[in-house]
Each structure stands twice: as C-alpha cells, then as structure tokens.
N, C-alpha and C positions, 0 to 999 in steps of 0.2 A: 333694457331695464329702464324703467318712468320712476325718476325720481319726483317725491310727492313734500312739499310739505305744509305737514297737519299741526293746525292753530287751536287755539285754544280743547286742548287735549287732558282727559280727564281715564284716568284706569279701567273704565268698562268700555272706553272708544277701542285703545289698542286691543283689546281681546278677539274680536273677528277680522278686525284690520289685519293683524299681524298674523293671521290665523289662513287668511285667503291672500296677502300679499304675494308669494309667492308661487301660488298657480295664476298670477296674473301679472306675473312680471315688476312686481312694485317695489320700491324700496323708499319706506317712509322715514323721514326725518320728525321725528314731535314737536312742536314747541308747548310750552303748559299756557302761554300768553295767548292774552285774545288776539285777532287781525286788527289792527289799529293802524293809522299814519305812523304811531309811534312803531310797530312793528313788522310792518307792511317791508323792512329794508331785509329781514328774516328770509325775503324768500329769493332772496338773489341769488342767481343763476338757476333755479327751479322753471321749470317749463310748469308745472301744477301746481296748486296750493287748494288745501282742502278748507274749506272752512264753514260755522255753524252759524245759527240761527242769531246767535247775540253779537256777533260781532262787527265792525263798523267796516260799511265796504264802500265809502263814500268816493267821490271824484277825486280825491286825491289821493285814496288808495289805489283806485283802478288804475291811477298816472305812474306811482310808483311800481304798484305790481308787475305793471305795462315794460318799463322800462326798465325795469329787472328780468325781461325774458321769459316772465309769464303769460301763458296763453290760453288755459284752461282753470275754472275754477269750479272746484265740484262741491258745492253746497250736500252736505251731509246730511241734510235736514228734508222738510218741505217748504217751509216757510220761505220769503224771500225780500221781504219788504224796505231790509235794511241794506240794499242794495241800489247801486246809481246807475239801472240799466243802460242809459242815454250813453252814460261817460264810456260805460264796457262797450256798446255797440260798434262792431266793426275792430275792436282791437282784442279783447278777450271773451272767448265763447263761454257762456254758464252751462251746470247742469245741475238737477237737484236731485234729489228723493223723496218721487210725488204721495207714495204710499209705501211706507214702513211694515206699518200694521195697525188698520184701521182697528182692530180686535182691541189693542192695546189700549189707544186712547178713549174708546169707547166703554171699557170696562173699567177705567180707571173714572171716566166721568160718572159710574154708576157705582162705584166707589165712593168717592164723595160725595155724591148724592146720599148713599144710607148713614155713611159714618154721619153727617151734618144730623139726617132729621132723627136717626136713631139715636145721635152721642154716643157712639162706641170709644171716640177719640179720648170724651173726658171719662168714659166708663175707666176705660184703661190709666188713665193718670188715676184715679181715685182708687182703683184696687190696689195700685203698686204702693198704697199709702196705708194700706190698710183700713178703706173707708168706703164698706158696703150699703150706703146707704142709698137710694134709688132716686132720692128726692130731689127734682130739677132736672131730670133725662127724660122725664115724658115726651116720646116722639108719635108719630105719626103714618096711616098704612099708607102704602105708596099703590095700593089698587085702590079701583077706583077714580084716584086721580088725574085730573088734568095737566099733561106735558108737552109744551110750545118746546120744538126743536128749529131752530134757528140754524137751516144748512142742509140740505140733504143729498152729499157727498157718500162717499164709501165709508166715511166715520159716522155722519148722521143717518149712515140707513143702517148700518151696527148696531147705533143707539135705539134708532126705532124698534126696532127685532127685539132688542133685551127687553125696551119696556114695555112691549110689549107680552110679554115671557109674564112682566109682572102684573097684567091685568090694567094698564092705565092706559087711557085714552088720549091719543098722539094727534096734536096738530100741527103742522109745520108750514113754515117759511124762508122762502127761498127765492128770489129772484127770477131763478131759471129752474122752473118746476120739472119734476122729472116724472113724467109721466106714467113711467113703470113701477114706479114706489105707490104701494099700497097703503097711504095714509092722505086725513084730510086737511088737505093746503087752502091757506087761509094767508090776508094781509096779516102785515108785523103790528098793527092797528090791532086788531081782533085777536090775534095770536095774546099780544100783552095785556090783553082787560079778559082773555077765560082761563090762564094757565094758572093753577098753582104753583105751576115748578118751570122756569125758562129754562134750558140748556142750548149753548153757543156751539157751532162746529160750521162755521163759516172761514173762510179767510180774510186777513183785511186788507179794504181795498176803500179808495176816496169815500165811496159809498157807504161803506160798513164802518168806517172809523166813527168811535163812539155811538156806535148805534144803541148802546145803552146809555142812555143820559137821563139829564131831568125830567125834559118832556114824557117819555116812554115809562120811565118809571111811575110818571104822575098818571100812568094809565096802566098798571099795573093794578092786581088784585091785591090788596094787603094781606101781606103777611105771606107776598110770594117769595119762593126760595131761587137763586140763580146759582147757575152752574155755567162757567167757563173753563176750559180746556184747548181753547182754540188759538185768539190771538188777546195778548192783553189789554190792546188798545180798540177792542171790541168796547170795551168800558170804559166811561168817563170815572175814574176812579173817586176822586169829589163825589162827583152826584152817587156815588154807592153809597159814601160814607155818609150823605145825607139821610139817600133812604132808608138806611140800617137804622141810624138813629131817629128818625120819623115813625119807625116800624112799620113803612111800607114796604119795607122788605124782611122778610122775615129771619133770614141765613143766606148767604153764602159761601160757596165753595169755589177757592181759584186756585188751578195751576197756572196761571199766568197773568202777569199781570204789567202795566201797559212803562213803568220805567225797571223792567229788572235785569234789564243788559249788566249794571255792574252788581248785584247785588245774585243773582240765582246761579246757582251749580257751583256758589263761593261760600267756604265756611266764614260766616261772619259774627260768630258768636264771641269773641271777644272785644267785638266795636260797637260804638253808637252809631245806628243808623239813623243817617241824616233826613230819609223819606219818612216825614214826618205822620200822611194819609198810609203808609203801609204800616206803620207802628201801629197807629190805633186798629187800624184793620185787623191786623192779627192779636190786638189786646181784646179784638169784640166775643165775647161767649159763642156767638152765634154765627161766627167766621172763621173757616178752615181753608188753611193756604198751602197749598204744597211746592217743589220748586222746579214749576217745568218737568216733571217726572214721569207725565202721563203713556209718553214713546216708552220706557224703561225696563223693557221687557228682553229677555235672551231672543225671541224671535224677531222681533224689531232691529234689535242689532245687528243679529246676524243680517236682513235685510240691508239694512242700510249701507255695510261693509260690501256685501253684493253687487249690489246696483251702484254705488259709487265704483267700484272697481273696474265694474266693467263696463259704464259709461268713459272713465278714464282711457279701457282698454279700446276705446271704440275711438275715439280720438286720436288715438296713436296709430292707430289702422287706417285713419284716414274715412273710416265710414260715416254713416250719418249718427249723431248719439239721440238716443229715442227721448232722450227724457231732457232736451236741450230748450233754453226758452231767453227771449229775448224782451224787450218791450215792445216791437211791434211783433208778435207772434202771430197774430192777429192775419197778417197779411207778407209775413218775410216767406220765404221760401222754405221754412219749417214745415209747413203747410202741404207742399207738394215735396215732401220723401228727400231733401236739402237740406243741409244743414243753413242756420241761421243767417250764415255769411260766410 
C-alpha cells in the first residue's frame, strides 16, 4: 500500500481519487491546505505527496519534503512552473498530467469566447431581475472572423477544429510549428495586427512570460477581444487593464490569471481583496473571469486521478514513469526509456 498525501484538496479531487485508489494500491491522506514551507512538515513520513498547480514547491520545500522521506511528487495538474526543478534534481523525481482533456479546456475557451461577445453572462443577471430589456448586449458573429491562436498543442488544435466548426479563419503562432496542423502560421507580429479575437494555449515559459504586454497590445487591432485559459502570467495584467481602458482591447475573458495562487479555488466572498488590478478587472463590463475552471470536467478528473495513479504506481514498481520530467529533460536519460535519475 503507497501512502499518498494530497495538498490542497478540494471535494471534486477526492471523487476519482478515492474512486480508483484502491485498484492501485493507494491510500490517501487529504490535507485542505496548500503545499507551503508552512505545510510542507504535513507530509512526513510520506514517501508521495500529491500536489497542484497553485501551490508553492520552492527550494525549501523540496528541502523539507526531501527530508521528510519524500521521493515522488505527482503534480495533478499539467502546469509546472511553480516548481524549483534544480533543488528536486537528483533528490525527488516529478510527474505530472500532461493532457487531462484537451476537449475540456478548449470548449471552455469557446465558452468564454461567446458568453463575452454575446453577453449571455449579463443576459442572465438581468432576467433573474426581471429586466428584459436587450439594450447594451449587442454582440457580434464569430464567422467570418479573424482568430490568432497562440499554441498549437493538443488544446490549440481542439480550439482550431471548434473554430473552425464556426466558420472563422485561424491563424496561429507557435514557436515550434507543427507541420501537420492544417491552419495558417504566421509570426506573433502578424498574428496581433489581423486577429479579432487572440486565444492563448501555450505554456509559460522565460519566453512566453508576458507575451501580452504593452508593446503587443499596441499592435493589436482595436477592439480586439483576448481569451486566456492557459497560464496567467501569459499576461501582463497592468498592460490589460490599460488596454481595456484605451479600448484597444475590446473584452476579455480569463481563467487564469497571473497572481491567483492565493485567491482561485478560495471562497473569498466575504473579504476585501487586496489585488487591486483584479478588482477592477472583474468591475470591467466587458471582462469575464472565471476561476481556473477550464480542466472542470467529470472526464478530466477522471483522467487526472488515472494517470496520477498510476504514474505513482509505476514508481513503486520501480519502472520507468512516462510522464516523469526534470529540468534538464532535454538531455537526462528520460530521453533514452530511463527514468530521470
């Protein structure tokens, strides 16, 4: 039996966890807390600890986990940025979960997409009120349209296919062009001065951090709309609030957004929040924020519960874990059918 335990734990995590823990030998312990230094003494004598996206996995967490007997750390997630490769190397192996269900967050980016230009969001507050009137919801067809996709992953080629579906014409940008995707790649130059609508599905990386700024924006079409689902630090989040109010941008829609480690998957409805640019963000008409929710799907979950599982259970066997990743990946012995170290 692999004693596990899982940090910052919320009531739809345990449902497949608990659900396939025992055809894979688990036995999880929850905590509700995030992984913190503060928390990080939680997992002693745990040889596992499971943990997500928001949570802090810095050099001296990996010190304490380290010497609490932990050796495996299975990110839940795909994301992994919030993590101190260097410090794990050689002491604690990672694994994540590369692809949940690219369906999910791509339908959910096409989600916000409509609710934004159609205003279903304020339709809906306005009927609950009793106030049918239509004036100030005029939106916009989405055929026709120009859509810069920024990523063209198993989520950006999702996205491509739906908007496809809708008649709009797809440009995208991507570093490392994939030659089998049937859509026209262009520089992030070009991509930001034809789109009407940008959508983000890249990961971030030195390179991508902020890749929405001022500059970009000041090359943007006005009264373009942005859709991020990816990472939040994709966005200078200032320079959003600039563009919003400049109306060089026309709307956005964010699941994610670049400080919401303490603030997303947390009821905060009865405090003042002290992020002063996500207040007004979400006071904008013409900005719709949701909380990291895009994964939030019964099949994602189930995935996710999966593949962490039995990455874990692969660990304990001793075999190689497929979805294992280091910071030199590049060249460690990952590469050649080995685990990392």
């Amino acid at each position: 039996m692999t004693n596990i335990a899982f940090f910052d734990t919320k009531p739809y995590d345990k449902v497949w966890f608990d659900h396939f823990s025992g055809e894979y030998q688990a036995e999880i312990t929850y905590f509700e807390s995030k992984l913190t230094h503060k928390t990080a003494p939680l997992a002693q004598g745990y040889e596992v600890v499971c943990a997500f996206v928001n949570d802090t996995i810095d050099e001296q967490v990996i010190e304490d986990l380290y010497q609490g007997g932990v050796r495996l750390l299975a990110m839940r997630c795909a994301g992994y940025n919030n993590i101190d490769f260097k410090a794990a190397f050689g002491k604690i192996h990672i694994v994540r979960v590369p692809a949940y269900s690219p369906y999910a967050v791509a339908e959910h980016a096409m989600a916000l997409l409509l609710s934004l230009v159609r205003q279903t969001h304020h339709s809906y507050v306005r009927t609950r009120e009793f106030n049918f009137s239509l004036n100030g919801l005029v939106g916009f067809d989405l055929h026709g349209k120009t859509i810069g996709v920024v990523g063209t992953g198993k989520i950006g080629r999702v996205f491509i296919d739906i908007c496809k579906g809708f008649g709009m014409r797809v440009l995208a940008y991507d570093p490392y062009p994939n030659k089998s995707v049937p859509v026209d790649y262009c520089s992030f130059e070009e991509l930001c001065s034809e789109s009407d609508i940008i959508s983000l599905h890249c990961p971030l990386t030195e390179e991508s951090f902020h890749l929405i700024n001022r500059e970009s924006i000041a090359k943007m079409k006005e009264g373009v709309v942005l859709i991020n689902t990816s990472r939040g630090a994709l966005v200078d989040s200032q320079a959003l609030l600039e563009g919003i109010r400049s109306k060089r941008i026309g709307g956005a829609a964010l699941d994610v957004y670049e400080e919401e480690a303490e603030l997303f998957y947390e009821d905060r409805s009865s405090t003042i929040l002290d992020d002063d640019i996500l207040m007004l963000l979400i006071s904008m008409p013409n900005v719709l924020v949701t909380s990291h929710q895009a994964f939030l799907t019964k099949e994602a979950l189930q995935n996710i519960a999966l593949t962490t599982l039995k990455s874990v259970e692969s660990y304990e066997k001793g075999d190689v874990m497929e979805h294992e990743i280091c910071y030199q990946c590049d060249t460690c012995h990952n590469v050649t059918g080995q685990r990392c170290f």
